[in-house]
C-alpha positions in Angstrom: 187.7 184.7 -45.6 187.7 181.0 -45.8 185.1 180.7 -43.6 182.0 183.0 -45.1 178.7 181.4 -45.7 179.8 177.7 -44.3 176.4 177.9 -41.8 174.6 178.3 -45.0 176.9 175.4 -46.4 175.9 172.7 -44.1 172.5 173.6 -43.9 172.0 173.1 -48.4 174.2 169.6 -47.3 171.7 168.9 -44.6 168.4 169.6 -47.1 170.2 168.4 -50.2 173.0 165.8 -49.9 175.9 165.9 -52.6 174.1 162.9 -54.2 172.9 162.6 -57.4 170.6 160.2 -59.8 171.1 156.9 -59.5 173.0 155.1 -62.2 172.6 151.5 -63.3 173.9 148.6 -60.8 173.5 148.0 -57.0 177.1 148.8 -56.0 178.5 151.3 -58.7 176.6 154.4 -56.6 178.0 153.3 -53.4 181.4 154.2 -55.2 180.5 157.3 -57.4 177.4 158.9 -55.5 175.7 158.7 -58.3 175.2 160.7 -61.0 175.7 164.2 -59.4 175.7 167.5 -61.4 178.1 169.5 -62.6 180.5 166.7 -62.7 182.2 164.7 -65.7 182.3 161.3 -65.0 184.9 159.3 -67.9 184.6 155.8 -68.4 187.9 154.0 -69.8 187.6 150.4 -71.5 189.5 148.0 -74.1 187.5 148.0 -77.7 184.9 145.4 -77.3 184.8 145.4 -73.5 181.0 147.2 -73.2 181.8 150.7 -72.8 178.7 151.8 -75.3 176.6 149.4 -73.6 177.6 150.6 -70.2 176.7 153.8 -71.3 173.5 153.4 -72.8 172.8 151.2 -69.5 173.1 154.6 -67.3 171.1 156.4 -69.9 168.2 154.4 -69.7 168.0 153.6 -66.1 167.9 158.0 -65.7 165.8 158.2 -68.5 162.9 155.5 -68.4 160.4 154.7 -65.4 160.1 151.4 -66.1 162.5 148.5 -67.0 162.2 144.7 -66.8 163.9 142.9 -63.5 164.7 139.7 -64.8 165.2 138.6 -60.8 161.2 138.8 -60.5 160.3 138.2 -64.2 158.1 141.2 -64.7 158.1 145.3 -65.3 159.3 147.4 -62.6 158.7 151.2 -61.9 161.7 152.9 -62.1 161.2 156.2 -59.8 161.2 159.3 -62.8 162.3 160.5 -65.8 164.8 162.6 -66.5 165.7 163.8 -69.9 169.0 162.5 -71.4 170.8 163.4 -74.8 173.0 160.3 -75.7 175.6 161.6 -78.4 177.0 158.9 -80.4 179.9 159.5 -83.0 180.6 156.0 -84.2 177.1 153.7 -84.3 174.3 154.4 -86.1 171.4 155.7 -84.6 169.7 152.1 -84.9 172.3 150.1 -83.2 172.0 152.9 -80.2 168.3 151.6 -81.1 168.7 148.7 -80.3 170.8 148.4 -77.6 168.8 150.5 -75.7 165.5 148.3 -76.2 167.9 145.3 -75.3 168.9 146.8 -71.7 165.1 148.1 -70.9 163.1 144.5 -72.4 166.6 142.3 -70.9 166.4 140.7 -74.2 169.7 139.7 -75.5 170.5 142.4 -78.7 171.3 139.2 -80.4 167.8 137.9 -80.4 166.4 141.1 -81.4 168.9 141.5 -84.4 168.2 137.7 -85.9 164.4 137.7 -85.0 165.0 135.0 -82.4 162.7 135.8 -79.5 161.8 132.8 -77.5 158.7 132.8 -74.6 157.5 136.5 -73.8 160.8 137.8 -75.3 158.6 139.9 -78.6 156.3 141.0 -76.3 158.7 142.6 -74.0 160.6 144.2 -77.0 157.7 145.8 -78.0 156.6 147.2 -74.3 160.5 148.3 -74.0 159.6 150.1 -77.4 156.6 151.9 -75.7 158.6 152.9 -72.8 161.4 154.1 -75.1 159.2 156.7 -77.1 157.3 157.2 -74.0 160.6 158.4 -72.6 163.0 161.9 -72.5 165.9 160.4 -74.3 167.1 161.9 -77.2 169.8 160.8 -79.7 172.2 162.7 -81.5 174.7 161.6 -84.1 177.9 163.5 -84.8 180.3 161.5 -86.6 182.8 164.1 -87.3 182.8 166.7 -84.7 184.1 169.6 -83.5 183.9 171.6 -80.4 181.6 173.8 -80.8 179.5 170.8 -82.5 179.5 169.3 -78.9 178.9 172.3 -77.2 176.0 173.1 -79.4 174.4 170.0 -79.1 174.5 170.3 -75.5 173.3 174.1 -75.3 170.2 172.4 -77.3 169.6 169.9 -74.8 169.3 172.1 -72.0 167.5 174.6 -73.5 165.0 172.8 -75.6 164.5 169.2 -73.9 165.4 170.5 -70.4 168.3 167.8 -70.3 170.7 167.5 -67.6 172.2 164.5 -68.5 174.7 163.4 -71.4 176.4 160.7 -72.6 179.0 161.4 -75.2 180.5 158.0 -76.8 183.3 158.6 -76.6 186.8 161.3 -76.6 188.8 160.6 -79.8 189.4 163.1 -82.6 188.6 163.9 -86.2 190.1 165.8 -88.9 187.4 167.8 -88.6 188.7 168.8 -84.8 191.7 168.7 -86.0 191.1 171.7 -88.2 189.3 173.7 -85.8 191.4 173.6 -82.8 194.8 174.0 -85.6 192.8 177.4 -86.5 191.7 178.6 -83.2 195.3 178.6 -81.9 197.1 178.9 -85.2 199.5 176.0 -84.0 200.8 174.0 -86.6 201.1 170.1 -86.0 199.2 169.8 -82.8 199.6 166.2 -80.9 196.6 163.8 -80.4 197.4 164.1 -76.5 196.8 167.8 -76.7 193.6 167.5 -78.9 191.8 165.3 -76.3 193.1 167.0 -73.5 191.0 170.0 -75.3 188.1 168.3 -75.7 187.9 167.2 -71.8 188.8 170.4 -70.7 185.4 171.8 -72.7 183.2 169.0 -71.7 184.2 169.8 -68.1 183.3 173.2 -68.4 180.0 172.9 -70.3 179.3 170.7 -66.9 180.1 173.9 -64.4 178.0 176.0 -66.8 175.6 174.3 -67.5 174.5 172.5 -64.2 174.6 169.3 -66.1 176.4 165.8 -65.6 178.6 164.4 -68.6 179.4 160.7 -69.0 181.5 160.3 -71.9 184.7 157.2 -72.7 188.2 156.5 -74.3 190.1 153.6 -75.2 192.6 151.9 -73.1 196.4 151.9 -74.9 197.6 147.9 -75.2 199.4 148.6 -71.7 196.4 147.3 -69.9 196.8 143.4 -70.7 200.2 143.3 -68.5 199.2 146.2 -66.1 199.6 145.4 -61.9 198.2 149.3 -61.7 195.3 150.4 -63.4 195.2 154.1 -63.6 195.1 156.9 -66.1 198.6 155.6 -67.7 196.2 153.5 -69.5 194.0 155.9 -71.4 195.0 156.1 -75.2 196.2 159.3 -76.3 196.3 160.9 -73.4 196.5 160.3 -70.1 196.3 164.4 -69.1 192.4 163.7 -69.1 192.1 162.4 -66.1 193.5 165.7 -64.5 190.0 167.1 -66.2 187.4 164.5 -64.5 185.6 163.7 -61.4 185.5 160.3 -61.5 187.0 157.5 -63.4 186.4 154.3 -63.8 188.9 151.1 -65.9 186.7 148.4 -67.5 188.5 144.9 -67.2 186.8 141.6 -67.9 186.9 139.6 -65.0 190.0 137.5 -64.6 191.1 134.5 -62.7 192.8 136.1 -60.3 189.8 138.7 -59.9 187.8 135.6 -58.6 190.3 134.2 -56.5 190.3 137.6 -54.6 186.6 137.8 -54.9 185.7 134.8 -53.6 185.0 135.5 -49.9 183.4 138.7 -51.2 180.5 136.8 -53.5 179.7 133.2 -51.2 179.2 135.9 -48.3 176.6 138.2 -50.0 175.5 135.7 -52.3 176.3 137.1 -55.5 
């Protein structure tokens, strides 16, 4: 009956809100509630855009207590941390590296990549480095992966760091997938659409058993530079994912007509 157990319902809401962790930027949890558990959360950007660094953002703001606010020019506590498994299948473990010391010291990656610190910039590398192997963040590479490659990584996480959240950068597929899934359901010439649609459909049920939160990517398609709508018509490959998540986001750089919109918006709060 529809109605069982709803005292018991309000009262968890009351003591525990539907909110979860905090993820990086002052208005981005206003709009997703943070990072709540149990949900898959798919982040959709044009190559180049920032989607990695977005990513990794998130991942160190849940996963280090301190980080450097360039608006006051020192170290800040950053409430706890929470173990967090960031599985990369393109980069190299140290350009995940180093773009995670660039987000926690706010040195541009640049600098660090040239040896071009200027002022205190070293010194708050090496402090970001401190924090970093001071910190519950694990790294995992899986450059051709399969299913059960992502879902034993994850089982891994839970079970031996205790982590609840990943970051999996990003949905695309193999010929290593590409095998597996053609020999699970002995279908012959299997589409890229229904491939990915596979993979989200697993990554949002490791989330329900699991307890954990997943933040994982795609592409855009080329459709995006003359789009009016932006909406899951834009994902490449497939646009079925988004039937699979529980939030989505578009990353756009900003355009002129963004700022004309915008404008009241910013000289009002200051931005």
């Amino acid at each position: 009956q529809a109605g069982e157990g709803v005292e018991s319902l309000i009262s968890r809401l009351m003591e525990f809100p539907e909110i979860g962790y905090p993820m990086y930027g002052k208005i981005i949890n206003t709009v997703t509630r943070g990072a709540r558990l149990g949900k898959l959360y798919l982040r959709s950007a044009a190559t180049g855009v920032g989607k990695t660094r977005a990513m990794i953002a998130d991942c160190c703001f849940i996963g280090c207590d301190e980080l450097y606010n360039p608006e006051i020019s020192q170290w800040e506590e950053n409430s706890t941390k929470e173990p967090c498994v960031f599985i990369t299948t393109e980069q190299q473990i140290d350009e995940i590296q180093t773009m995670m010391l660039a987000f926690i010291a706010n040195v541009n990656e640049s600098k660090i990549l040239n040896n071009e610190y200027y002022n205190d910039e070293f010194d708050r590398v090496k402090h970001a480095a401190e924090i970093l192997k001071n910190s519950p963040i694990y790294i995992k590479r899986l450059p051709d992966f399969t299913l059960q490659d992502i879902e034993n990584t994850i089982t891994y996480g839970v079970r031996e760091w205790g982590a609840r959240y990943f970051f999996h950068d990003y949905i695309h597929t193999s010929m290593k997938i590409l095998s597996e899934i053609s020999g699970k359901s002995r279908v012959e010439g299997l589409k890229e659409y229904n491939i990915l649609f596979m993979i989200a459909v697993r990554l949002k049920d490791l989330c329900v058993e699991n307890g954990i939160f997943i933040e994982t990517a795609t592409q855009l398609n080329s459709e995006y530079r003359h789009a009016n709508v932006y909406d899951q018509n834009l994902l490449r490959g497939a646009k079925s994912i988004a039937d699979k998540i529980d939030l989505g986001e578009i990353m756009l750089e900003v355009s002129a007509e963004d700022r004309e919109a915008l404008s009241d918006v910013i000289n009002r709060n200051g931005l």
